[in-house]
N, C-alpha and C positions, 0 to 999 in steps of 0.2 A: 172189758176186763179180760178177753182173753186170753191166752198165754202167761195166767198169774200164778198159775201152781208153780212155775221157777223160784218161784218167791220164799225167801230163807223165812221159814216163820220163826216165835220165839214164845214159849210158853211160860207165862211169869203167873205166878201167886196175885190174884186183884187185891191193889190195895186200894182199900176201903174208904177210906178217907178221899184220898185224892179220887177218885173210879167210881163213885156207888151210883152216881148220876147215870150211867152208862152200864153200870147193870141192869139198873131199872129201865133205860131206854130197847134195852135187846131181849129183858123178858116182858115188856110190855110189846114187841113189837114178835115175839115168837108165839105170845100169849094168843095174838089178832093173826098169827098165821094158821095158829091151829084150831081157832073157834071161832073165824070168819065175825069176832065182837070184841068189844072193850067191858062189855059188862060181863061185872064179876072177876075183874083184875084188881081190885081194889082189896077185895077178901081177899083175893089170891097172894097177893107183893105184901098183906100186912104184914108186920114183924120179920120181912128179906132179911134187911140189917142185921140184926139180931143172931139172925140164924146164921148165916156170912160168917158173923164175928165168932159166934162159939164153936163153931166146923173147922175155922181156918187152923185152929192150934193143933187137930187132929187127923193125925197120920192118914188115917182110910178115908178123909174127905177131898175132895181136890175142886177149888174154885181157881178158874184161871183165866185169864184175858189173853188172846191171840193176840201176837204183834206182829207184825211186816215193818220194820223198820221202825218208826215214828208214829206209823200208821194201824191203829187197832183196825182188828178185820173183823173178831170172832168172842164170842167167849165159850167155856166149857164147864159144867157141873157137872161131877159124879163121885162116886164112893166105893169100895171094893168091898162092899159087902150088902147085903139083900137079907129077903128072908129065904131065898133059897141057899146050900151049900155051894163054896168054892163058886158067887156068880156075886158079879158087880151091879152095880145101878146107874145109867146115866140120867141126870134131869134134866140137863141139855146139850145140845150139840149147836150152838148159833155161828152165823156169820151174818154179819153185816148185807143188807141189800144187794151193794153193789159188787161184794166179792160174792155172791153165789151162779154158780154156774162156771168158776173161773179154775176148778180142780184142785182147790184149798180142802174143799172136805173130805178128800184122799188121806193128806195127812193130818186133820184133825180125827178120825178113825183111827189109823196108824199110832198116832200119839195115845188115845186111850189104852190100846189091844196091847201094845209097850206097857204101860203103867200096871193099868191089869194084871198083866201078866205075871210082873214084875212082884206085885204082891199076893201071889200065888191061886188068881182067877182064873177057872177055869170055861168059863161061861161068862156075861154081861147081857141086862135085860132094859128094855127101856119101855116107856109107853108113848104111843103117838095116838092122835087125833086121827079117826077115819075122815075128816075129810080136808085134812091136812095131804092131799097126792103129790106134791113135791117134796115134801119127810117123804110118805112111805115109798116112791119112787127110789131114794135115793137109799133108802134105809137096805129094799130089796136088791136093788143092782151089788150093794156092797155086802150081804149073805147074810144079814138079819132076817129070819123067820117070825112067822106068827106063831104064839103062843099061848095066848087065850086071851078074853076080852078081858078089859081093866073092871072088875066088880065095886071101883071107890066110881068110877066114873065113866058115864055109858056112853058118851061119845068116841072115847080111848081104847086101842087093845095096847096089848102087851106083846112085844117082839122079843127075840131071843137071838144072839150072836155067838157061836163057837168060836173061842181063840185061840186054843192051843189045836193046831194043827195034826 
């Protein structure tokens, strides 16, 4: 898959109906990147749907599936608001298996730090899995800092991104 970040991405609203098989497949499959298990995905994805469906009509929510063509690569979940001020929330950043590694998640970053921005963020925080090292790998090359440990959940910290330059 090298040489894929040439690749014109397209970032579309998931629809639901047709797509939710395939959201479920990228947070069960982000789920088993970041807690090396499957247990406990089941509490996790209960009521997805649900939530999906009520976020999608809401401005500060943004559920979206990467495309390249024909071909989904990605998906992305986040919100431009937190409990801290003027800072976003990402709940994922996925790509697909076989595009990681391929320079796609240049502009799925890109694409949020735009939106963000866009809606007057001035910070964006997300939580990764300690022994998730290919997230925080990728989270630190791209200038997400550590921020404190997640206190809902002890495997997780909390990272922190400056956007406005």
């Amino acid at each position: 898959m090298t040489g894929c970040h040439c690749l014109r991405l397209e970032f579309n609203t998931i629809d639901l109906d047709r797509d939710y098989e395939l959201c479920v497949q990228a947070r069960r499959d982000a789920y088993f990147c970041s807690f090396h298990t499957h247990d406990g995905f089941a509490d996790f994805i209960d009521g997805y749907r649900e939530r999906i469906r009520e976020r999608l009509g809401q401005a500060q929510w943004h559920y979206l599936h990467v495309w390249a063509g024909e071909q989904l690569v990605g998906q992305l979940e986040f919100r431009s608001f937190s409990d801290e001020p003027e800072t976003g929330y990402v709940q994922l950043i996925y790509l697909f298996p076989e595009y990681r590694g391929s320079g796609l998640a240049a502009q799925l970053q890109a694409y949020i730090r735009q939106q963000l921005l866009g809606e007057g963020c001035k910070w964006v925080i997300l939580s990764v899995s300690r022994t998730n090292v290919r997230a925080l790998n990728h989270y630190r090359r791209f200038g997400w800092v550590f921020l404190r440990p997640n206190p809902k959940h002890q495997e997780t910290d909390f990272y922190r991104l400056t956007l406005a330059e």
